[in-house]
C-alpha positions as semicolon CSV with decimal commas, in nm:
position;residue;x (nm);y (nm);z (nm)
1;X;0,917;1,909;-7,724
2;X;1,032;1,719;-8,029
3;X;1,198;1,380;-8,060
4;X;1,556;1,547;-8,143
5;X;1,517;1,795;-7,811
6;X;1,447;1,514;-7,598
7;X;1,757;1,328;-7,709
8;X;2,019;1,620;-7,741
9;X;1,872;1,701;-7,361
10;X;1,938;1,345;-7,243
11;X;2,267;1,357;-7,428
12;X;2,349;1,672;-7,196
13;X;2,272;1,502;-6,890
14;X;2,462;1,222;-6,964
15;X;2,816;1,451;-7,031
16;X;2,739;1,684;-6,745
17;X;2,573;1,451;-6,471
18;X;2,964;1,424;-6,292
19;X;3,029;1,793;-6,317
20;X;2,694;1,828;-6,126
21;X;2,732;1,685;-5,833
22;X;2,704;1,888;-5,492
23;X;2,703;1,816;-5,122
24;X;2,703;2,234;-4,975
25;X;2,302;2,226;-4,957
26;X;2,204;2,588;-4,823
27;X;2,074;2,548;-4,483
28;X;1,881;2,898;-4,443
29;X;1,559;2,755;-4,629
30;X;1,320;2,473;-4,632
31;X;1,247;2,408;-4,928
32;X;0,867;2,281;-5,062
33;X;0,862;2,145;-5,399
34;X;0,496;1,975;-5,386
35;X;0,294;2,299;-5,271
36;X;0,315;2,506;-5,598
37;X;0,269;2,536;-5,961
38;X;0,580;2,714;-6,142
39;X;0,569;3,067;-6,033
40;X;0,409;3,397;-6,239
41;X;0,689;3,672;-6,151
42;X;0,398;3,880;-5,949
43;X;0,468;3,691;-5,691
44;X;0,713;3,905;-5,567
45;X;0,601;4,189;-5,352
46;X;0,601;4,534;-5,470
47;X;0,678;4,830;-5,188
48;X;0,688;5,187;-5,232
49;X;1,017;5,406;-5,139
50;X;0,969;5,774;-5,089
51;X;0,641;5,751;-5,218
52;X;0,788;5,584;-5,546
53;X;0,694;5,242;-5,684
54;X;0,928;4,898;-5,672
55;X;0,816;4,649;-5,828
56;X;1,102;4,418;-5,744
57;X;1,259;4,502;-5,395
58;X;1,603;4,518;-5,555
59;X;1,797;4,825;-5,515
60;X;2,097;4,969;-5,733
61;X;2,379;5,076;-5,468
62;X;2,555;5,396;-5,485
63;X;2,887;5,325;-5,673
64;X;3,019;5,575;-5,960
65;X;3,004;5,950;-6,079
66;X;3,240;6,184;-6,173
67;X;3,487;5,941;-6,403
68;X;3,524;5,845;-6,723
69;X;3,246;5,627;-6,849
70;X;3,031;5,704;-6,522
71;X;2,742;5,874;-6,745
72;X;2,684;5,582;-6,936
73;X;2,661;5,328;-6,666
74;X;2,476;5,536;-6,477
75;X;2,228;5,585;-6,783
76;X;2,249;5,224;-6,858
77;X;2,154;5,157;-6,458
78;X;1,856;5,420;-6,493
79;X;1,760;5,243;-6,749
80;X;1,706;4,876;-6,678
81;X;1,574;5,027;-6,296
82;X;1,240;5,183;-6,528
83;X;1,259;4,835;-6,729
84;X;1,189;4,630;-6,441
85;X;1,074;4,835;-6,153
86;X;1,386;4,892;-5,971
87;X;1,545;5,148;-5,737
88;X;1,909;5,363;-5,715
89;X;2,122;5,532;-5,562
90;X;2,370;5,782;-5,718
91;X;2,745;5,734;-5,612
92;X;2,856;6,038;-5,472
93;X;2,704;6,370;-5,613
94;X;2,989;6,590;-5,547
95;X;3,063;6,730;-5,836
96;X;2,687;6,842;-5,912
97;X;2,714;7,053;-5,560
98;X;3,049;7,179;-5,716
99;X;2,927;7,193;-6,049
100;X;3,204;7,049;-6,210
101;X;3,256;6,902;-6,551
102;X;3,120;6,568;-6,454
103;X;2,770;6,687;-6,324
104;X;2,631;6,577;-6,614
105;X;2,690;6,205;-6,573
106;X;2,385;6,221;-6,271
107;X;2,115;6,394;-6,477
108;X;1,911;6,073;-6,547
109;X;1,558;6,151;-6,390
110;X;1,397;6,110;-6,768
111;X;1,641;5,736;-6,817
112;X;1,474;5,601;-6,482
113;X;1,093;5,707;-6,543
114;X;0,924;5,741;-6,186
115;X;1,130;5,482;-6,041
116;X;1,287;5,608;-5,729
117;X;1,634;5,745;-5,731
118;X;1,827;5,887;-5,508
119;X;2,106;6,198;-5,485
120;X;2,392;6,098;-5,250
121;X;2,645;6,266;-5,073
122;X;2,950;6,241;-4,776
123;X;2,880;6,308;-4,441
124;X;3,200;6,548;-4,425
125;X;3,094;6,738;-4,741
126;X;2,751;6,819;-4,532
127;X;2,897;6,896;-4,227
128;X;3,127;7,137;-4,457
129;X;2,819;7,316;-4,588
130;X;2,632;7,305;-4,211
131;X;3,002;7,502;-4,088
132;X;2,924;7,741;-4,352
133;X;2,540;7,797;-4,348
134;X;2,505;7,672;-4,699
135;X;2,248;7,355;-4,674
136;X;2,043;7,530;-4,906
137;X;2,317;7,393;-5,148
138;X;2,209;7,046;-5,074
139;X;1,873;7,130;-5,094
140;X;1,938;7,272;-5,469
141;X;2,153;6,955;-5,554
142;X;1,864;6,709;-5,513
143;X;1,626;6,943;-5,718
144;X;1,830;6,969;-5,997
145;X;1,885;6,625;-6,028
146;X;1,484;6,576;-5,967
147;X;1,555;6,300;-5,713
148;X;1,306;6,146;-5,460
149;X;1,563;6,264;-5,153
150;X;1,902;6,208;-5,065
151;X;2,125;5,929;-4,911
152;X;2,398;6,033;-4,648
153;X;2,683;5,779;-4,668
154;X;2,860;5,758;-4,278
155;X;3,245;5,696;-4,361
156;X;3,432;5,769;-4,044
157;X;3,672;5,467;-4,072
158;X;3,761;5,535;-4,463
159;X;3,812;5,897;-4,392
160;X;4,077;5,830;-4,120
161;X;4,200;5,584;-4,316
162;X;4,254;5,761;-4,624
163;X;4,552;5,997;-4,680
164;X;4,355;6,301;-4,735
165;X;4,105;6,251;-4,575
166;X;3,838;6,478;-4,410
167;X;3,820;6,471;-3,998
168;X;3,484;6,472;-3,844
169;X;3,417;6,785;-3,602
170;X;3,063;6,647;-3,542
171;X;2,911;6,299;-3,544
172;X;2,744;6,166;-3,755
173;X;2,411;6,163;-3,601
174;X;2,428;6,516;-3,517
175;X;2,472;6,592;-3,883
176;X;2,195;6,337;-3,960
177;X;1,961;6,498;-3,761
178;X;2,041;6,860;-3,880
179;X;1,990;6,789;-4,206
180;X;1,643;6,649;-4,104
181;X;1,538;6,936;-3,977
182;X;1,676;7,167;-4,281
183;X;1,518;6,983;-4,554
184;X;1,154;6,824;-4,687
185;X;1,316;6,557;-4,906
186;X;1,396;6,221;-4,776
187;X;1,688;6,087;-4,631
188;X;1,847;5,743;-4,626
189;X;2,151;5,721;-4,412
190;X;2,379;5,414;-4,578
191;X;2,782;5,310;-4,434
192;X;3,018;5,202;-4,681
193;X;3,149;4,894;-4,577
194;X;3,187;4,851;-4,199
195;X;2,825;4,848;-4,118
196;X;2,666;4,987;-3,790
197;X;2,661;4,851;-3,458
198;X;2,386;4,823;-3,233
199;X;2,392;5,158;-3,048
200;X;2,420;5,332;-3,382
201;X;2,132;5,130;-3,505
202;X;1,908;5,211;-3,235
203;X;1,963;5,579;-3,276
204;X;1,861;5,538;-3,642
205;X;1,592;5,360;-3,629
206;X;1,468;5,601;-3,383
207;X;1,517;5,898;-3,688
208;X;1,213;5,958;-3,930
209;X;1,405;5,831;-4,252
210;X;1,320;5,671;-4,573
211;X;1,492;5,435;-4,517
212;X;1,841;5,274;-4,311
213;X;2,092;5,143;-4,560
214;X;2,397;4,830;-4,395
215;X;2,664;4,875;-4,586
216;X;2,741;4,627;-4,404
217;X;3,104;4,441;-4,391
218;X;3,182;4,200;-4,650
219;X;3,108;4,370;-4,942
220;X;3,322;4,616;-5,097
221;X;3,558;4,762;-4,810
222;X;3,621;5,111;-4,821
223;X;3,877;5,148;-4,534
224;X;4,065;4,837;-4,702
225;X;4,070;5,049;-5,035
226;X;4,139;5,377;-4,879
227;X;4,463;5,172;-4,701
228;X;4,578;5,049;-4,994
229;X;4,709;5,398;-5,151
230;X;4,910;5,443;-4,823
231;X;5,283;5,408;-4,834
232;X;5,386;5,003;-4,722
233;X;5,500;5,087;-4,400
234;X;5,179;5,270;-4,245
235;X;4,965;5,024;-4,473
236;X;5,078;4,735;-4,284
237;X;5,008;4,926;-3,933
238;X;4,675;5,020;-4,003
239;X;4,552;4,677;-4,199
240;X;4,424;4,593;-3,830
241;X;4,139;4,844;-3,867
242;X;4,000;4,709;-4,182
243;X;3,891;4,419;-4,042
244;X;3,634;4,599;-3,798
245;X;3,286;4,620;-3,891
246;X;2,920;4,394;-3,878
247;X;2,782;4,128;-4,099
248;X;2,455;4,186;-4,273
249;X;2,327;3,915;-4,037
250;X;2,452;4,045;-3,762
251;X;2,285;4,364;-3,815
252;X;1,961;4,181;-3,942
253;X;1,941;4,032;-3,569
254;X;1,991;4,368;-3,419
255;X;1,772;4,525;-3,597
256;X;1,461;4,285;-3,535
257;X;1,528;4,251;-3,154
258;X;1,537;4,677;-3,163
259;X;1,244;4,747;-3,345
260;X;1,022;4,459;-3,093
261;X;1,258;4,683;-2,778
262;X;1,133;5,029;-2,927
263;X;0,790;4,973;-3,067
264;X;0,602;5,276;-3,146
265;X;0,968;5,472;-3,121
266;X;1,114;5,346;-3,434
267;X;1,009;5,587;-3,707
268;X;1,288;5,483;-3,973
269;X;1,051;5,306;-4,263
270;X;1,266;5,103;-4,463
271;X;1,584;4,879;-4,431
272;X;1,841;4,860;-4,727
273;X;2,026;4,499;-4,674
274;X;2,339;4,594;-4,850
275;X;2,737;4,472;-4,803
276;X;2,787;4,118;-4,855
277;X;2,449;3,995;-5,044
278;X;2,601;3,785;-5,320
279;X;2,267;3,644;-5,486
280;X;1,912;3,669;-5,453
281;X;1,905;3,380;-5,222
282;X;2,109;3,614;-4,976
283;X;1,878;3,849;-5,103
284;X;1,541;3,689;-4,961
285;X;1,681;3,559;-4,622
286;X;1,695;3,914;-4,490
287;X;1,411;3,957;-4,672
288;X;1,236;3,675;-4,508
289;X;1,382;3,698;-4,161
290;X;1,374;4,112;-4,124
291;X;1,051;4,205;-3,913
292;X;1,083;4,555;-4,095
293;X;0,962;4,616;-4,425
294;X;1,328;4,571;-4,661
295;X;1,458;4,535;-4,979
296;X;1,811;4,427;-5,073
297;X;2,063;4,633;-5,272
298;X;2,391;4,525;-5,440
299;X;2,682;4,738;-5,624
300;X;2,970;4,531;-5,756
301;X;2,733;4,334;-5,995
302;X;2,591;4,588;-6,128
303;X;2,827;4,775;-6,210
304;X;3,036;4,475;-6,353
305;X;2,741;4,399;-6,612
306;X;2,667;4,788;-6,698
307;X;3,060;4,771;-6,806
308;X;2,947;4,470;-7,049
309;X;2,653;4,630;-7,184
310;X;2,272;4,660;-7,170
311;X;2,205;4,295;-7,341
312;X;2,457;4,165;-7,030
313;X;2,323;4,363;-6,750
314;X;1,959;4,300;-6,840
315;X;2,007;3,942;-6,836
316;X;2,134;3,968;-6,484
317;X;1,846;4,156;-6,342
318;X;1,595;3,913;-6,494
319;X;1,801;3,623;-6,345
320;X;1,771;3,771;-6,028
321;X;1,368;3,826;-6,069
322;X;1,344;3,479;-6,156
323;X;1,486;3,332;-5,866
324;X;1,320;3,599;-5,632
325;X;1,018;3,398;-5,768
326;X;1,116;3,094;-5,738
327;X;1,211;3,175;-5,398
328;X;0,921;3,316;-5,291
329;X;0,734;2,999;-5,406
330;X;0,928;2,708;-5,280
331;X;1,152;2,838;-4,993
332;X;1,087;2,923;-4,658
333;X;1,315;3,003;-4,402
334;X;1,403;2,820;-4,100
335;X;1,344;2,851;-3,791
336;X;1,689;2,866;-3,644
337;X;1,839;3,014;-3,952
């Protein structure tokens, strides 16, 4: 380091030491700064998903398809997920079952390399083809996009909640299950914003998927959006609903004291920590605390720095590698956290 870098450096400190001042430490973690040399970015454990690689346990969360500019984020997405050793999730695949115009803006197998991605689709759009013997649709779907399996999103607050919605004649799990039994793909069963409570999680976890996905509450809120297109009067009746739903935490808890309950009866493989995870740090809590092997997934910030450009999005992933590494060198989690 020259003489000049040393003083513009000290110069810097000087200007910004008052804007740099903080008293919110983050309680989750000890953290050990005497035990390690600076980090090599291997630290960070690799797992396999559907029989694909991850080098990073980061994971792309459904979000987009079928709009304008969809294909290119979702080729910019593919992209920096074979870069750095990520995984994702299509936003809904509708309009490849359908076939429409937009089907297209999905076909990015040779963008993402053998990283694994995953088709997605509504719970009432299966249920649809189960009413009309035509899984073998969904079965097609997923081959033509050449994806490792498919994720069933469970929706049955934003579906009553949004004006056109589709009505349930079947729950969920029953749809779940026959799908399992119709296809050799697998499946990952994700909400979309509310999360699932304890009874639901049990069942899961108690299903041979890929993998269970939160979607937990605090992230985006589907049931919020879907009430938002309603005329004011029915808005303002209904806003009471949005606010059900389960923390990531929460669910973390849940999920650890079920799969100690259950033991050799949980055959789910994977958890997806998604809704609410805001940084890495939230990242590798549930990362840390989860007594299931897990991987964290967010949306919104993806999709904000795909709509910037690949220079911008790439420089968000590696941000988020680097603290995964520092993380997994100096912080541990505590005991009570």
């Amino acid at each position: 380091m020259t003489n000049s870098t040393i003083s513009s450096r000290k110069l810097d400190h000087i200007q910004l030491a008052f804007e740099s001042q903080l008293s919110d430490a983050d309680q989750r973690f000890y953290y050990e700064p005497m035990l390690s040399a600076h980090p090599e970015l291997t630290i960070i454990p690799s797992l396999t998903l559907a029989g694909a690689t991850m080098q990073i346990p980061l994971w792309i969360s459904s979000m987009t398809g079928g709009a304008e500019m969809a294909g290119k984020i979702n080729l910019l997405l593919a992209e920096a997920c074979k870069t750095y050793g990520l995984g994702m999730g299509l936003g809904s695949c509708r309009p490849v079952l359908e076939n429409s115009e937009y089907s297209r803006d999905f076909e990015i197998r040779k963008h993402i390399g053998e990283q694994p991605l995953f088709a997605n689709l509504g719970i009432a759009q299966i249920e649809e083809l189960i009413a009309r013997n035509q899984l073998q649709k969904l079965v097609d779907m997923v081959h033509r996009l050449e994806a490792n399996g498919l994720i069933i999103h469970v929706n049955p607050l934003q579906e009553w909640m949004q004006p056109e919605g589709d009505r349930f004649a079947l729950s969920p799990l029953e749809t779940v299950k026959r799908v399992l039994d119709a296809v050799d793909f697998p499946i990952i069963v994700k909400e979309v914003g509310q999360g699932f409570g304890p009874k639901s999680l049990a069942a899961l976890l108690q299903l041979p998927i890929a993998a269970l996905d939160y979607g937990a509450f605090g992230g985006t809120n589907f049931s919020k959006l879907e009430n938002l297109r309603r005329e004011s009067v029915e808005r303002t009746l209904l806003e009471p609903v949005q606010h059900v739903g389960h923390t990531a935490i929460e669910m973390t808890d849940w999920v650890n004291q079920l799969h100690a309950s259950l033991g050799n009866k949980v055959l789910c493989e994977k958890i997806i920590v998604s809704g609410g995870v805001s940084t890495f740090l939230d990242g590798y809590y549930h990362l840390q605390k989860l007594s299931m092997p897990a991987l964290y997934a967010q949306a919104s910030p993806f999709l904000k720095y795909a709509l910037e450009g690949e220079a911008a999005l790439h420089q968000f992933v590696e941000a988020q590698i680097k603290g995964l590494a520092l993380a997994y060198t100096y912080l541990t989690l505590k005991e009570n956290a």
